[in-house]
SEVOMAR-484328 format. One record per residue: residue in one letter; z, x negated, y of N, C-alpha, C in turn. Coordinates in pm, 1 decimal, m for minus. Layout:
N
+--------+----------+----------+----------+----------+----------+----------+----------+----------+----------+
: residu :      nup :    neast :   nnorth :     caup :   caeast :  canorth :      cup :    ceast :   cnorth :
+--------+----------+----------+----------+----------+----------+----------+----------+----------+----------+
:      a :        Z :        X :        Y :        Z :        X :        Y :        Z :        X :        Y :
...
+--------+----------+----------+----------+----------+----------+----------+----------+----------+----------+
This chain:
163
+--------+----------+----------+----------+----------+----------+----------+----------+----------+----------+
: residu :      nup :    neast :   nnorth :     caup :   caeast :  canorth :      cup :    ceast :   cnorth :
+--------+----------+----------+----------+----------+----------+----------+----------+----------+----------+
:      x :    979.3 :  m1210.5 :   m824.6 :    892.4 :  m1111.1 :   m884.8 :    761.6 :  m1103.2 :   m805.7 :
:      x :    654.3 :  m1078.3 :   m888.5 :    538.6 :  m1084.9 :   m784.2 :    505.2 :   m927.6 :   m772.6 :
:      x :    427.0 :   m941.1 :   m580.9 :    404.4 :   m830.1 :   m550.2 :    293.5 :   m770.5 :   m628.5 :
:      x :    267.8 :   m661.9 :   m670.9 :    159.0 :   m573.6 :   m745.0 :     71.2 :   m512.3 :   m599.4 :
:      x :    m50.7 :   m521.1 :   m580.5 :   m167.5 :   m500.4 :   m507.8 :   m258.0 :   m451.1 :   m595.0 :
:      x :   m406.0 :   m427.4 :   m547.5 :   m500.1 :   m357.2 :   m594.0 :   m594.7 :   m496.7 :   m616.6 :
:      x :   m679.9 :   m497.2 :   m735.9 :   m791.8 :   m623.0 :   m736.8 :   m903.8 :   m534.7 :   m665.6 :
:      x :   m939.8 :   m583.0 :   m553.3 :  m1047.7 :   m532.2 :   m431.9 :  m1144.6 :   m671.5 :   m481.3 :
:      x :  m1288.4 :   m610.7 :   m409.3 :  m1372.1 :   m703.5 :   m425.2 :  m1356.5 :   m802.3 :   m330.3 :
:      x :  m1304.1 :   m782.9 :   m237.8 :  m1272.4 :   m899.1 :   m157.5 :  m1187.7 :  m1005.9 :   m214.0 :
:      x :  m1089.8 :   m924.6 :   m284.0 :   m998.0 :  m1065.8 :   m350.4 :  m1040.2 :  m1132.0 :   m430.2 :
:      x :  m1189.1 :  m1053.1 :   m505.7 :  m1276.9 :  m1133.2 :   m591.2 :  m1350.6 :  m1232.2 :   m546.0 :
:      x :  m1386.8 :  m1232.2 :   m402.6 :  m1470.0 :  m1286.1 :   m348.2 :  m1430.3 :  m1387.8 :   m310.7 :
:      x :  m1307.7 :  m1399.0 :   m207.3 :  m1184.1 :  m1532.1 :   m192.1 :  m1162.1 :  m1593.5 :   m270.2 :
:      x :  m1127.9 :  m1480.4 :   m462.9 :  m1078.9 :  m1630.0 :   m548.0 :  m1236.1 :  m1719.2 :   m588.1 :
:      x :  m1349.3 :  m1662.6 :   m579.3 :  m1466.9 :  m1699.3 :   m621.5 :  m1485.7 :  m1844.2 :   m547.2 :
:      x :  m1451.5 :  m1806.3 :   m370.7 :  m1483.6 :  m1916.5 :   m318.0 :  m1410.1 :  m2008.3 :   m315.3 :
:      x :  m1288.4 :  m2044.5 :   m375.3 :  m1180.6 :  m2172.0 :   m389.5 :  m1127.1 :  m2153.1 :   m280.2 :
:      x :  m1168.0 :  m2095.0 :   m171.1 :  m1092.4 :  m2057.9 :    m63.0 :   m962.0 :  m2090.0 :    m62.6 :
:      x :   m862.0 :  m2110.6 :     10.3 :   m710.2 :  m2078.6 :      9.3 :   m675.1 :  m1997.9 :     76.8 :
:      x :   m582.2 :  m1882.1 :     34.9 :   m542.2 :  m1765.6 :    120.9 :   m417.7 :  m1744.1 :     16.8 :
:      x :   m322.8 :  m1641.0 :    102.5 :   m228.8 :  m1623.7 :     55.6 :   m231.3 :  m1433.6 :     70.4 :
:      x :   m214.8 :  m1352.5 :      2.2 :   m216.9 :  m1190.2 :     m8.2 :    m63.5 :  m1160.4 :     60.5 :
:      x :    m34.8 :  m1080.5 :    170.0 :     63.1 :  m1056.5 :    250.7 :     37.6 :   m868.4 :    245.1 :
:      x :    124.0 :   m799.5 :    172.5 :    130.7 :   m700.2 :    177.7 :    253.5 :   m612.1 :    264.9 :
:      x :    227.9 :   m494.1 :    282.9 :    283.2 :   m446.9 :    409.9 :    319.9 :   m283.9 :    400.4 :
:      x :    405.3 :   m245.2 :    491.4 :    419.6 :    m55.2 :    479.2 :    279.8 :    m38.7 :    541.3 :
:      x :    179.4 :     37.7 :    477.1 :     60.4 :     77.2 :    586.2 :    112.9 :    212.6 :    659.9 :
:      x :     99.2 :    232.7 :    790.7 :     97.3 :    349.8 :    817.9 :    m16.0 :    423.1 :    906.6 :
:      x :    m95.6 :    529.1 :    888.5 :   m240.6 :    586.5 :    895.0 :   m200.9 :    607.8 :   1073.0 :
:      x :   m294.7 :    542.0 :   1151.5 :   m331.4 :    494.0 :   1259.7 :   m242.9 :    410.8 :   1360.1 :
:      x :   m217.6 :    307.9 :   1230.3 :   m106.9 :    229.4 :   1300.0 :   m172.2 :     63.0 :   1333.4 :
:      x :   m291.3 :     44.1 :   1269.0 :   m345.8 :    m51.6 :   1322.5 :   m292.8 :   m192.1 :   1267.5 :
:      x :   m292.3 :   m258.5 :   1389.5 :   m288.5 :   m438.2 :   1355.4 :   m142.5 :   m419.4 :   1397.6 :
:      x :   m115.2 :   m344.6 :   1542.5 :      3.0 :   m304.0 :   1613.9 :    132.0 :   m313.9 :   1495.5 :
:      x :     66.3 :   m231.6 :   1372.6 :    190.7 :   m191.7 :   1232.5 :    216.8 :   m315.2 :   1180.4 :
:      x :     61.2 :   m397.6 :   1122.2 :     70.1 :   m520.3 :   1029.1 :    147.3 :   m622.1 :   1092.4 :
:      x :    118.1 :   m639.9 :   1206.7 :    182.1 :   m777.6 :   1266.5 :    350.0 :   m751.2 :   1279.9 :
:      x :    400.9 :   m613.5 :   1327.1 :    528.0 :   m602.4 :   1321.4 :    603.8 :   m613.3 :   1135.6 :
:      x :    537.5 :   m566.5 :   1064.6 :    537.9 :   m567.0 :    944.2 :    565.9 :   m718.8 :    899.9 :
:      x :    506.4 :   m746.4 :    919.6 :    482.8 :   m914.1 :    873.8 :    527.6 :  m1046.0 :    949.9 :
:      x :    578.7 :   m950.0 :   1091.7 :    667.8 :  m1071.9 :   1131.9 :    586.9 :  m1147.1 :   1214.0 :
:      x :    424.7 :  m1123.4 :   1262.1 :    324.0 :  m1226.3 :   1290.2 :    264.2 :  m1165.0 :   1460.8 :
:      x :    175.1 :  m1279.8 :   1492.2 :    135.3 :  m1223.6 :   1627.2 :     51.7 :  m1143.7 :   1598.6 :
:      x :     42.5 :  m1019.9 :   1709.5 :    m58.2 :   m934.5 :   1656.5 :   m223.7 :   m990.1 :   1682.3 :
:      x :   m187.4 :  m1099.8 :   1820.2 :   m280.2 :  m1140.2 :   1826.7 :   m393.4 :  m1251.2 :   1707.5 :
:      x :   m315.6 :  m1275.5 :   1601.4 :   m338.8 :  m1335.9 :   1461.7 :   m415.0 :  m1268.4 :   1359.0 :
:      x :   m357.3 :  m1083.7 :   1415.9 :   m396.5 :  m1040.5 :   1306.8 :   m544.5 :   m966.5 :   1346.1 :
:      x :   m629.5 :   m994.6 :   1232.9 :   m774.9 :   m963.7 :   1276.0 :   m880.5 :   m853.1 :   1228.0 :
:      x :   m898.0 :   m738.4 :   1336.7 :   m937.8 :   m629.4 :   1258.7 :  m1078.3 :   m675.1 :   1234.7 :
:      x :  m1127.1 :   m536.4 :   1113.3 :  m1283.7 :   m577.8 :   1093.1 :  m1302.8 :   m425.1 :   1124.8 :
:      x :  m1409.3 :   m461.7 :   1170.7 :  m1477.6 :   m306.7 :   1259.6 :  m1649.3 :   m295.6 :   1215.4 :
:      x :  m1709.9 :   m170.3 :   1192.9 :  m1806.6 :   m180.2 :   1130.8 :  m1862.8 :    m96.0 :   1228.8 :
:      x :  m1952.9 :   m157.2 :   1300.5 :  m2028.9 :    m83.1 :   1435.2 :  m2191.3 :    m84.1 :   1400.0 :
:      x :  m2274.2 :     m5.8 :   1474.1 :  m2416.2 :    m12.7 :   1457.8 :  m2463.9 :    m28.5 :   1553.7 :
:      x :  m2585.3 :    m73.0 :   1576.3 :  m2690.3 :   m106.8 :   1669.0 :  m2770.6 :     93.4 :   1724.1 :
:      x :  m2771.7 :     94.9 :   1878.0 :  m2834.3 :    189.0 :   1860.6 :  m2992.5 :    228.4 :   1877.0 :
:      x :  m3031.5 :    129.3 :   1834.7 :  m3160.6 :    135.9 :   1777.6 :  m3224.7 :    256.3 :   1698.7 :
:      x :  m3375.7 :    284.1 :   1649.3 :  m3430.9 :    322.6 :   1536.5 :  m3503.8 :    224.4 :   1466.6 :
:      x :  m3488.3 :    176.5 :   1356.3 :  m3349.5 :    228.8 :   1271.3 :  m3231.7 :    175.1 :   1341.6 :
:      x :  m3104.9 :    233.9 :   1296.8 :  m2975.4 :    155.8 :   1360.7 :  m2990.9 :     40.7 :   1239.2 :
:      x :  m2890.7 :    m95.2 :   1275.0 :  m2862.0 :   m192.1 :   1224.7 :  m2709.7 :   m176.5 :   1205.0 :
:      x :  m2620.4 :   m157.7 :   1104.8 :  m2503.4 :   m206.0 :   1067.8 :  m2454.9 :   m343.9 :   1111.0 :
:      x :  m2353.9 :   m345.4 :   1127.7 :  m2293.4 :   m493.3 :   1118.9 :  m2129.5 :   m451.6 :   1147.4 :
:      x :  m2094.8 :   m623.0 :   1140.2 :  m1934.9 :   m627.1 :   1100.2 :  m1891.8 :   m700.0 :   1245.0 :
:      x :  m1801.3 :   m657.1 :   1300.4 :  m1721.2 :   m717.9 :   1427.0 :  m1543.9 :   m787.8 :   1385.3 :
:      x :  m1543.6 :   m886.4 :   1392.7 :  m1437.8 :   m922.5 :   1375.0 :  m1377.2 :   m977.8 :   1504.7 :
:      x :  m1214.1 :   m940.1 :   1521.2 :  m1185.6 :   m898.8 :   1668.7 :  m1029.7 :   m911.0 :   1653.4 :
:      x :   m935.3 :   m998.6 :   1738.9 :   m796.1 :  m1019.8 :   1760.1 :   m723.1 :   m872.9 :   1757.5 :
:      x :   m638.4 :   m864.6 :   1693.0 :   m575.4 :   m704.2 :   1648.4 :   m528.0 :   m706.7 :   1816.4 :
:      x :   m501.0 :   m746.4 :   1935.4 :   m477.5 :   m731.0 :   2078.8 :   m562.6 :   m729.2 :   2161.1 :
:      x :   m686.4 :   m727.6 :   2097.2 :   m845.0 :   m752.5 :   2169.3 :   m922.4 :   m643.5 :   2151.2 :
:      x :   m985.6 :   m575.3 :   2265.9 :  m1105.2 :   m456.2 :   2266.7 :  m1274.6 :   m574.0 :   2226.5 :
:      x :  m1350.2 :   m499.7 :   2212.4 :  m1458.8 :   m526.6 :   2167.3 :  m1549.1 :   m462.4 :   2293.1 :
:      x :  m1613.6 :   m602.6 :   2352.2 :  m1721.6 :   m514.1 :   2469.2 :  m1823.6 :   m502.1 :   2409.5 :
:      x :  m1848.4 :   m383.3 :   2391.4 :  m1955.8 :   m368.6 :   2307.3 :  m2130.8 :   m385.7 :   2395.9 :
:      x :  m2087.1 :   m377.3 :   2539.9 :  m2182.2 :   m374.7 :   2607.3 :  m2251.1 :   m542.1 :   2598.6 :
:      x :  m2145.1 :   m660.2 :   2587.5 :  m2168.2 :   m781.0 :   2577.4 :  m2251.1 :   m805.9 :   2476.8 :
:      x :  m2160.4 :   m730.7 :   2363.6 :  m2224.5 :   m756.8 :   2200.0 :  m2394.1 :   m737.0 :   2204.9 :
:      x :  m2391.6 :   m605.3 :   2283.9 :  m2577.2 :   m593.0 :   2280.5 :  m2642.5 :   m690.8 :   2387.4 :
:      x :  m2573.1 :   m727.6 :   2478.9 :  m2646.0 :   m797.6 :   2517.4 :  m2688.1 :   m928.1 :   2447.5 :
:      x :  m2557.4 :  m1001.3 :   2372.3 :  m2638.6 :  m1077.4 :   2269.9 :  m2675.3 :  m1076.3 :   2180.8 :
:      x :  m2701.2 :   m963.8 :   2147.8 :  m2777.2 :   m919.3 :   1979.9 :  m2892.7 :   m906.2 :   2102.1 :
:      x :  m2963.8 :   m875.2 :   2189.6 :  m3066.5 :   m847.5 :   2263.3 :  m3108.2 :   m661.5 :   2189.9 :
:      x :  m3025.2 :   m583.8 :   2180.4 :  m3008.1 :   m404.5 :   2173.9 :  m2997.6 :   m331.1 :   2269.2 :
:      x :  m3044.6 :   m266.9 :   2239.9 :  m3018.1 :   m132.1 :   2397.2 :  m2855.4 :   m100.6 :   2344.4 :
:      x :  m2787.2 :   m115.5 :   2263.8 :  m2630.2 :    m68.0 :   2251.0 :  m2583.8 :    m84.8 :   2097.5 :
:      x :  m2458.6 :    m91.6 :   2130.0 :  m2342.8 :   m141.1 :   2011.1 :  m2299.8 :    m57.4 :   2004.8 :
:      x :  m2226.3 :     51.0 :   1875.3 :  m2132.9 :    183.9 :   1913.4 :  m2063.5 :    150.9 :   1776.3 :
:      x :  m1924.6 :    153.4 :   1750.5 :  m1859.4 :    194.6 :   1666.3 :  m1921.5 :    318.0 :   1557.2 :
:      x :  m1907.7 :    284.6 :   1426.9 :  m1946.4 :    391.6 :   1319.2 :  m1821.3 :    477.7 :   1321.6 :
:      x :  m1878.6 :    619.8 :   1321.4 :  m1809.4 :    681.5 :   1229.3 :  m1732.0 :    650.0 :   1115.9 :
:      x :  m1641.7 :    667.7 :   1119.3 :  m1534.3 :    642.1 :    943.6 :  m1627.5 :    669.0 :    813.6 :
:      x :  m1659.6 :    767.5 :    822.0 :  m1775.6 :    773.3 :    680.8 :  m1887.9 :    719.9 :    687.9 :
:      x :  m1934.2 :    687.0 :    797.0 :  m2046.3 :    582.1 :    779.2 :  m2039.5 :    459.8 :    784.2 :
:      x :  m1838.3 :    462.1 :    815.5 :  m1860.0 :    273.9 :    828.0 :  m1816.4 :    281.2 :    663.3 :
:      x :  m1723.0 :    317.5 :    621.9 :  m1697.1 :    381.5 :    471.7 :  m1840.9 :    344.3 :    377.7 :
:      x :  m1961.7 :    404.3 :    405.5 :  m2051.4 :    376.5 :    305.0 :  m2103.0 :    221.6 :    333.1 :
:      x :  m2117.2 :    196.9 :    415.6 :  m2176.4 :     73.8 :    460.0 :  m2088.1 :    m21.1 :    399.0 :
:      x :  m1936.5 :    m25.5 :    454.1 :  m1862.8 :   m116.4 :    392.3 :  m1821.7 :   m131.5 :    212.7 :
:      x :  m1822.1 :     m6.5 :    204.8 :  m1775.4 :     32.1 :     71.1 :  m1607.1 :    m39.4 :     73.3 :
:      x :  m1526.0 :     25.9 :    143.4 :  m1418.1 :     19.8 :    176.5 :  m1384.4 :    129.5 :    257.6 :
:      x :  m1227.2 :    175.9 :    250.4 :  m1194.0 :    312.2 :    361.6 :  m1163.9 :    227.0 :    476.6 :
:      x :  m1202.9 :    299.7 :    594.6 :  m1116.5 :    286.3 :    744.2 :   m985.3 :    271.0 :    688.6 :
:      x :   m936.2 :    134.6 :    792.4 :   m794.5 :     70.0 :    737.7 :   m750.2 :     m2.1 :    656.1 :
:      x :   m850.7 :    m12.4 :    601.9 :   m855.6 :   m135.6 :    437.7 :  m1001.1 :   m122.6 :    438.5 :
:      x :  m1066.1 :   m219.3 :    547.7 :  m1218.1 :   m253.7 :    547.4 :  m1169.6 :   m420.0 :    546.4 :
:      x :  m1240.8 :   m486.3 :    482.7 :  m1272.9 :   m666.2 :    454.8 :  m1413.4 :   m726.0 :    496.0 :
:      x :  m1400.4 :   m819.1 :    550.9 :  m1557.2 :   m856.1 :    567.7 :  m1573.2 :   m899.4 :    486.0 :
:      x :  m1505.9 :   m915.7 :    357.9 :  m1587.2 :   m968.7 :    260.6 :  m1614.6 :   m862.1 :    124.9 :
:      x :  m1765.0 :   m931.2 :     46.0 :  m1754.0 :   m826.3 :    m22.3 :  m1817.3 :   m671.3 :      9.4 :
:      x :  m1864.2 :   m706.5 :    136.0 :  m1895.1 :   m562.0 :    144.0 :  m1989.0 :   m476.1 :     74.3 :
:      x :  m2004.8 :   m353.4 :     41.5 :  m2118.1 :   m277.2 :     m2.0 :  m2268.2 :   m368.6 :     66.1 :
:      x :  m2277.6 :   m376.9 :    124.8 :  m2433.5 :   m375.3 :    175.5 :  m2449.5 :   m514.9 :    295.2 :
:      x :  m2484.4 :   m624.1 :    249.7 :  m2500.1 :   m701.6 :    344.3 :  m2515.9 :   m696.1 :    487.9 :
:      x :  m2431.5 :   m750.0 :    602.0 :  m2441.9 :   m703.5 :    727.9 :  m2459.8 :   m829.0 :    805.8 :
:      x :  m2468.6 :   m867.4 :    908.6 :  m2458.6 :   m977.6 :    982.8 :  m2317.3 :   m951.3 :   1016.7 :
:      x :  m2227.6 :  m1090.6 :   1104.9 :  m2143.2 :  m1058.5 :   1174.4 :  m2101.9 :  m1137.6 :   1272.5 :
:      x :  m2043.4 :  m1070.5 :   1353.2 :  m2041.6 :  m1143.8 :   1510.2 :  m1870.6 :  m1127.6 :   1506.6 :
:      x :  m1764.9 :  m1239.2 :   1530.7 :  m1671.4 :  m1301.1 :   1526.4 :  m1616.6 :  m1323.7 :   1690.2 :
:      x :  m1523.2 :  m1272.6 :   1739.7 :  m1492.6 :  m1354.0 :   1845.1 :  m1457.3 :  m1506.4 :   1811.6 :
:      x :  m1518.6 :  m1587.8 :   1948.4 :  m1494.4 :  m1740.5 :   1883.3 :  m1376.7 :  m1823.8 :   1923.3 :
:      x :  m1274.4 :  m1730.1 :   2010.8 :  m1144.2 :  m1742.3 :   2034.6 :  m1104.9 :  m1760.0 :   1841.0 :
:      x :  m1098.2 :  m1665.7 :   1796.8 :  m1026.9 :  m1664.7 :   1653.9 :  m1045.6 :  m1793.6 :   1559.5 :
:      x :  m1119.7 :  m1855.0 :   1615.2 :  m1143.1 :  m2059.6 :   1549.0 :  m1050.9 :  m2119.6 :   1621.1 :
:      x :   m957.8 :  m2051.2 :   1734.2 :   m858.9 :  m2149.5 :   1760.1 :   m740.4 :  m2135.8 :   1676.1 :
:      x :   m706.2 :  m2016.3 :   1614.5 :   m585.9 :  m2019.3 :   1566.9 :   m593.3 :  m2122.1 :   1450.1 :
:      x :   m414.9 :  m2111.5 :   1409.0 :   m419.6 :  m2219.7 :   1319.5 :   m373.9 :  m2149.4 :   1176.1 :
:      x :   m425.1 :  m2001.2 :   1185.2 :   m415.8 :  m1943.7 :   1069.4 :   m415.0 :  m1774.7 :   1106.1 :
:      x :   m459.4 :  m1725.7 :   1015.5 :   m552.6 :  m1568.8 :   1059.6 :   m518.1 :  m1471.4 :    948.8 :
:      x :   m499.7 :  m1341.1 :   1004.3 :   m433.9 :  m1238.2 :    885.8 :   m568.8 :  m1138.6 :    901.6 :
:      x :   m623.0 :  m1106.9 :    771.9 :   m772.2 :  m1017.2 :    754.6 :   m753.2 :   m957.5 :    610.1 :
:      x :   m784.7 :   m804.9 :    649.9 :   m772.6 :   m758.1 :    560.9 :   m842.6 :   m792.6 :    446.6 :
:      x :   m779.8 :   m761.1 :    325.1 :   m823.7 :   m829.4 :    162.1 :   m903.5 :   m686.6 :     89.6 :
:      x :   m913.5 :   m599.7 :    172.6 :   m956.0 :   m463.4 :    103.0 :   m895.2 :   m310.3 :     42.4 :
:      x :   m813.3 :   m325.9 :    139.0 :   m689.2 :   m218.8 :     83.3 :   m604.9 :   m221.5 :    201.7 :
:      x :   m607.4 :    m63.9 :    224.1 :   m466.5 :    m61.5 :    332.5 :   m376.4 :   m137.0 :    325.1 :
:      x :   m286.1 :   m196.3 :    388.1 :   m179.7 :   m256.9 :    333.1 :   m174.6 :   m391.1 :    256.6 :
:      x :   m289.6 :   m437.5 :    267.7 :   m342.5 :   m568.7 :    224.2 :   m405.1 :   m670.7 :    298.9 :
:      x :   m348.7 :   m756.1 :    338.9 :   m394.8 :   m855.0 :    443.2 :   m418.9 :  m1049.4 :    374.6 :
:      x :   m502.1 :  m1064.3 :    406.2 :   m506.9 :  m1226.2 :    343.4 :   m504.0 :  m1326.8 :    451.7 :
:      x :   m349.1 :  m1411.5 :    448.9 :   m339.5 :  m1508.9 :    525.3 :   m406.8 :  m1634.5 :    484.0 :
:      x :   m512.1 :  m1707.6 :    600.5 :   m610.1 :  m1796.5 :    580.9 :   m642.6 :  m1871.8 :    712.7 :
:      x :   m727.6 :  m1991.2 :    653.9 :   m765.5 :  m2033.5 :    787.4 :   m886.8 :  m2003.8 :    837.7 :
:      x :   m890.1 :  m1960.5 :   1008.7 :   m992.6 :  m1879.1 :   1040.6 :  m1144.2 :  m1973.7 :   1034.0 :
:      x :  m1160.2 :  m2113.2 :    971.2 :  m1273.6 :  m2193.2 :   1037.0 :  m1355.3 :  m2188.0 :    848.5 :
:      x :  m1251.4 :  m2096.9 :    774.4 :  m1257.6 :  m2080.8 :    662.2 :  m1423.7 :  m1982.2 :    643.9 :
:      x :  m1369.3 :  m1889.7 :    715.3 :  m1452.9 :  m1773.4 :    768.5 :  m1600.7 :  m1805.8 :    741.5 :
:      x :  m1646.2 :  m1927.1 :    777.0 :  m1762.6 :  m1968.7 :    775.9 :  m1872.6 :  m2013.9 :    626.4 :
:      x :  m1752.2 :  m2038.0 :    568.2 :  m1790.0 :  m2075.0 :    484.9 :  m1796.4 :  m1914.6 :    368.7 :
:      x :  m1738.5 :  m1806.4 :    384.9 :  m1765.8 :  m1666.2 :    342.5 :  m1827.6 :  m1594.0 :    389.7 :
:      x :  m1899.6 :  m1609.8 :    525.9 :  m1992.2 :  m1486.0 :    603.5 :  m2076.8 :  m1516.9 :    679.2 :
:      x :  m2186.5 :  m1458.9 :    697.9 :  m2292.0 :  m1547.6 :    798.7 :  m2271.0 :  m1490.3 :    924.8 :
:      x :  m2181.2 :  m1602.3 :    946.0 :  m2083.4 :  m1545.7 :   1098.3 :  m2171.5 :  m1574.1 :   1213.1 :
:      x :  m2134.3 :  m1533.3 :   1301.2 :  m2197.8 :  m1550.0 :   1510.2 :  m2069.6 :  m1523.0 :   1543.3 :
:      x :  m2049.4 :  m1709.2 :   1587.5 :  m1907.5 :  m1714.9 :   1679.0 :  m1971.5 :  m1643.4 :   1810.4 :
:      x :  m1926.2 :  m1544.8 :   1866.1 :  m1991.2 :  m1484.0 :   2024.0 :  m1857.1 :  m1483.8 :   2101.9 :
:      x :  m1848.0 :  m1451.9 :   2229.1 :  m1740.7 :  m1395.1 :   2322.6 :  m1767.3 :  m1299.2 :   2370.7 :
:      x :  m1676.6 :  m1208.3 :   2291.0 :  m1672.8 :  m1072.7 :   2335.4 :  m1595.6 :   m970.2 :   2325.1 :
:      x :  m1432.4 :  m1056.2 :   2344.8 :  m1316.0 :   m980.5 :   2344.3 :  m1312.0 :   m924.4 :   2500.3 :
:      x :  m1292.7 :   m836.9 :   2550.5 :  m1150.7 :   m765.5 :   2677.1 :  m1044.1 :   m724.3 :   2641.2 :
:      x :   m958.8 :   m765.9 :   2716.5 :   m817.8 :   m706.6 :   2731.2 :   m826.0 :   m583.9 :   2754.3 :
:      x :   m717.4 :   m472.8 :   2653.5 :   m724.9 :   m346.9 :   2694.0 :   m681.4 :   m269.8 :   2822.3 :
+--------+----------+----------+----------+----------+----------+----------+----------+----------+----------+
């Protein structure tokens, strides 16, 4: 029997690009993270890959998308140093919400509301297959991460820490 999911614009966007991915759905539970999906699914957490919607703290701020090993912090101090910013800060939920046009917890880099740049840890081109959310809590699309490139105008950077 097939699983029933939500058609998100992201899944529009994957089938658009011939891409190959496979939709891996899951119990979501509200601040349970990558920590939930990967136990859920049986997978490393280190596989599974959040998308984080942070801003520049600039005037104006700059949006953008961070994609980051569900076992990996984000130095954000690094990030500005290679964006060349006085600072990187995590959005607010409702402002990453409008930007993405997706809720916190079911955010996709693809597809988003409003074009962003995005900066990728470049560890995540080693795996040999990557779990990212499809646009919906509880919705994850298994793929290959070198795939990535060919859907987002990525910046492989290094800029994971261990928590």
């Amino acid at each position: 029997m097939k699983e029933k999911h939500p058609m998100t614009q992201a899944i529009r966007v994957l089938q658009k690009s011939g891409v190959p991915f496979e939709l891996m759905t899951y119990a979501y539970e509200e601040r349970g993270g990558t920590r939930v999906s990967a136990r859920e699914l049986g997978v490393e957490e280190h596989a599974v890959i959040k998308t984080l919607i942070m801003r520049t703290e600039e005037k104006p701020s700059l949006p953008l998308v961070v994609l980051m090993h569900g076992d990996r912090e984000v130095s954000t101090k690094e990030l500005a140093r290679i964006m060349r910013v006085k600072g990187v800060v995590p959005c607010a939920p409702q402002e990453a919400d409008k930007y993405s046009g997706y809720h916190v917890g079911g955010t996709s880099p693809f597809g988003t509301r409003r074009k962003m740049e995005v900066y990728a840890e470049s560890t995540i081109r080693d795996l040999s297959e990557i779990y990212i959310n499809a646009g919906s809590r509880g919705l994850l699309a298994k793929m290959n991460p070198l795939d990535l490139e060919k859907l987002l105008p990525i910046h492989w950077v290094a800029i994971s820490r261990c928590d």
